[in-house]
C-alpha positions in Angstrom: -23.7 8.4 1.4 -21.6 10.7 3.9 -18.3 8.5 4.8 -17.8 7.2 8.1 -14.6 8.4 7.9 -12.6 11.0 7.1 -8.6 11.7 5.7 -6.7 11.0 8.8 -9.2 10.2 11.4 -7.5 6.6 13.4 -9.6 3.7 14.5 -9.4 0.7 16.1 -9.5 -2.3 14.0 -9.9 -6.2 15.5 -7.7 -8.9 13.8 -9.5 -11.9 12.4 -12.5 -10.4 13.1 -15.7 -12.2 11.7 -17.3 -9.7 9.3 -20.6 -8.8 7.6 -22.1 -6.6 5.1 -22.0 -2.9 6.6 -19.1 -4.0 8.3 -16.1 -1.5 7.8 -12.9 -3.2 6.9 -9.1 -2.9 6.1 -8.0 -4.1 2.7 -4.8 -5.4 1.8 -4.3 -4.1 -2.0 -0.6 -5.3 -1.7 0.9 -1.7 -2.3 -1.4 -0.1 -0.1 -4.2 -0.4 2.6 -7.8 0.5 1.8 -10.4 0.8 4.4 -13.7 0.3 2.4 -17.4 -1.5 3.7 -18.5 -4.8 2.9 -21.1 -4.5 0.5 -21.5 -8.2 -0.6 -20.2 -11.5 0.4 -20.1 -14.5 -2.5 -18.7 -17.6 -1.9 -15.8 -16.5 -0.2 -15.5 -13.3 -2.7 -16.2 -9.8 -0.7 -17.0 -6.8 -2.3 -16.3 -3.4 -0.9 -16.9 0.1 -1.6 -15.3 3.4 -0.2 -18.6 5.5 1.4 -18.0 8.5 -1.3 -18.6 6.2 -4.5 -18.4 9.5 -6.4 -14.1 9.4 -5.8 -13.9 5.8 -4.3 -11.7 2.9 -6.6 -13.0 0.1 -5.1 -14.5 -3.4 -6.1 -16.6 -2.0 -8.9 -13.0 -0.9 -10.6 -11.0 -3.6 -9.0 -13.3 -6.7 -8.5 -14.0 -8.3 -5.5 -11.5 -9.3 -3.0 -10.9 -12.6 -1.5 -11.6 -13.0 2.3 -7.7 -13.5 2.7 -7.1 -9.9 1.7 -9.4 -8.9 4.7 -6.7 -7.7 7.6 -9.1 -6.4 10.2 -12.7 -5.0 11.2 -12.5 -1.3 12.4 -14.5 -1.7 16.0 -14.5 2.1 16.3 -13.4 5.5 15.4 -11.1 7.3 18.4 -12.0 10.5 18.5 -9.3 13.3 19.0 -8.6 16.7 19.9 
């Protein structure tokens, strides 16, 4: 899959957001922030993977994340010049 995103590229993101599989979202990984999409939702788990699964650490290396580790849904990319 081409990535939505690319290295240094801003968007804007909604706080508490409802969210769905697709969905791009910011992860809180407690030393960093990962924006990955929502892949698959069970029972409150959420699993996400970075668009490039080739180089992406994501929930297939690092499990699922809890909905609580879900800061905000990027609503758009802002384009710049």
């Amino acid at each position: 899959m081409i990535p939505a995103l690319a290295p240094g590229e801003r968007v804007l993101v909604r706080y508490g957001a409802t969210f769905k599989v697709g969905d791009i979202v910011l992860v809180d990984r407690g030393e960093r922030v990962d924006i990955k999409r929502v892949t698959r939702i069970e029972d409150g788990h959420i699993f996400v993977e970075g668009d490039n699964s080739e180089v992406s650490t994501d929930s297939r290396h690092y499990g699922a994340v809890s909905k609580e580790a879900i800061i905000a849904k990027v609503i758009r990319r802002i384009w710049t010049r």
